[in-house]
N, C-alpha and C positions, 0 to 999 in steps of 0.2 A: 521477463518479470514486469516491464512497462506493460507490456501488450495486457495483462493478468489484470494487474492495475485500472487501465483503462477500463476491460471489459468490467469489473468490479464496479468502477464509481458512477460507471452507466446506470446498470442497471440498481444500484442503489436508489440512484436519482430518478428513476424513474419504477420505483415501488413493485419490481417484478423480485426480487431475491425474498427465500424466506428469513423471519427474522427472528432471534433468540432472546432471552433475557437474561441479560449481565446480574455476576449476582453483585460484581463491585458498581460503583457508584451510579446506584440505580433506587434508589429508595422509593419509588412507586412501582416497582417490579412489572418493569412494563415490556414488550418483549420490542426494542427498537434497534437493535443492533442488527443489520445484515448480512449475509452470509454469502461466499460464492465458492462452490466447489468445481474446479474446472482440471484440465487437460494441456501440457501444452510437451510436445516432444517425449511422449512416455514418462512425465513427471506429472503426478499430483498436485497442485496448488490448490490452500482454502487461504482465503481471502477473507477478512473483517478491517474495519474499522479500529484504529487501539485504542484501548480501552484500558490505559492506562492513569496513575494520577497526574504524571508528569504533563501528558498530550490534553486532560482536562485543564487543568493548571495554566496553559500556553493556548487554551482557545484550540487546539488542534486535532481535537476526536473526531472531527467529520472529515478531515488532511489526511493524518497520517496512515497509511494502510500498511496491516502488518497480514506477510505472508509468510505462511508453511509452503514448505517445498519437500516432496520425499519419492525417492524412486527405490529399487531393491535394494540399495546400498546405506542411504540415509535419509537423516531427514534435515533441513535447514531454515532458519526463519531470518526473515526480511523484513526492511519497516524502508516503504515509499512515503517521502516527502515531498513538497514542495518547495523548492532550495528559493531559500530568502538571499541569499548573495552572490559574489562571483559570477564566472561567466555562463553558470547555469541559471539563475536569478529566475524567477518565474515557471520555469519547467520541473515536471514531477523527473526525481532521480531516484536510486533507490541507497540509502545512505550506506556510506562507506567504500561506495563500487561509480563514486561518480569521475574516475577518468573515465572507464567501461562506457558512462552514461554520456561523455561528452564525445565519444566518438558513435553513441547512438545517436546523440544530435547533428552529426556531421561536424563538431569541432574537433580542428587539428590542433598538435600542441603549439602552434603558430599563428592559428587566427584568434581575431580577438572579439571582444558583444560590442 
C-alpha cells in the first residue's frame, strides 16, 4: 500500500495522472483531483487524494491518500498519512496498520527514533 502511495503522489506531482472533479468542496467545479488506477499482487488499487471535510479542515487534502483495494473476494479502503508523532514521526504510514508500517520501516519493537 506505501508502494501504491508513493507511485500516487509521484505522479500527482508531477501532472501525468488524469484528473476529476469533486463535486464536494469544489465550488469552481474545476476538475483538480488526481486519480491513480494501478495493480499490485492481483489486487486493484485506485488512489486519490481525501477529499474529505475533516482532511480540508486540517490542511491535509494534498497528505492524506485514500485507497480502494479489491480483489475477487472484496473490496477495502485505506487512508495513508503522514504520522505527525511517535516513532514513525515524519514517514507516510497507512493509519491503523502502523505496527505493520514499523516494521516496513525496519523498526523492531525494541529500537527506538
Amino acid at each position: 500500500m506505501l508502494d501504491v502511495d508513493r507511485e500516487y503522489r509521484e505522479k500527482a506531482a508531477a501532472g501525468v495522472l488524469k484528473k476529476i472533479t469533486p463535486r464536494r468542496f469544489n465550488s469552481a467545479r474545476e476538475a483538480w483531483l488526481p486519480v491513480l488506477h494501478t495493480t499490485r499482487h492481483q489486487r486493484h488499487y485506485t488512489a486519490l487524494f481525501s477529499n474529505t471535510a475533516h482532511a480540508h479542515e486540517l490542511g491535509k487534502s494534498r497528505d492524506w491518500v485514500v485507497l480502494f483495494c479489491d480483489n475477487d473476494e472484496a473490496e477495502h479502503r485505506f487512508t495513508v498519512i503522514t504520522s505527525e508523532f511517535g516513532r514513525l514521526q515524519g514517514q507516510r504510514i497507512v493509519a491503523g496498520r502502523e505496527a505493520e508500517c514499523e516494521g516496513y520501516y525496519g523498526l523492531s519493537a525494541t529500537s527506538s527514533r
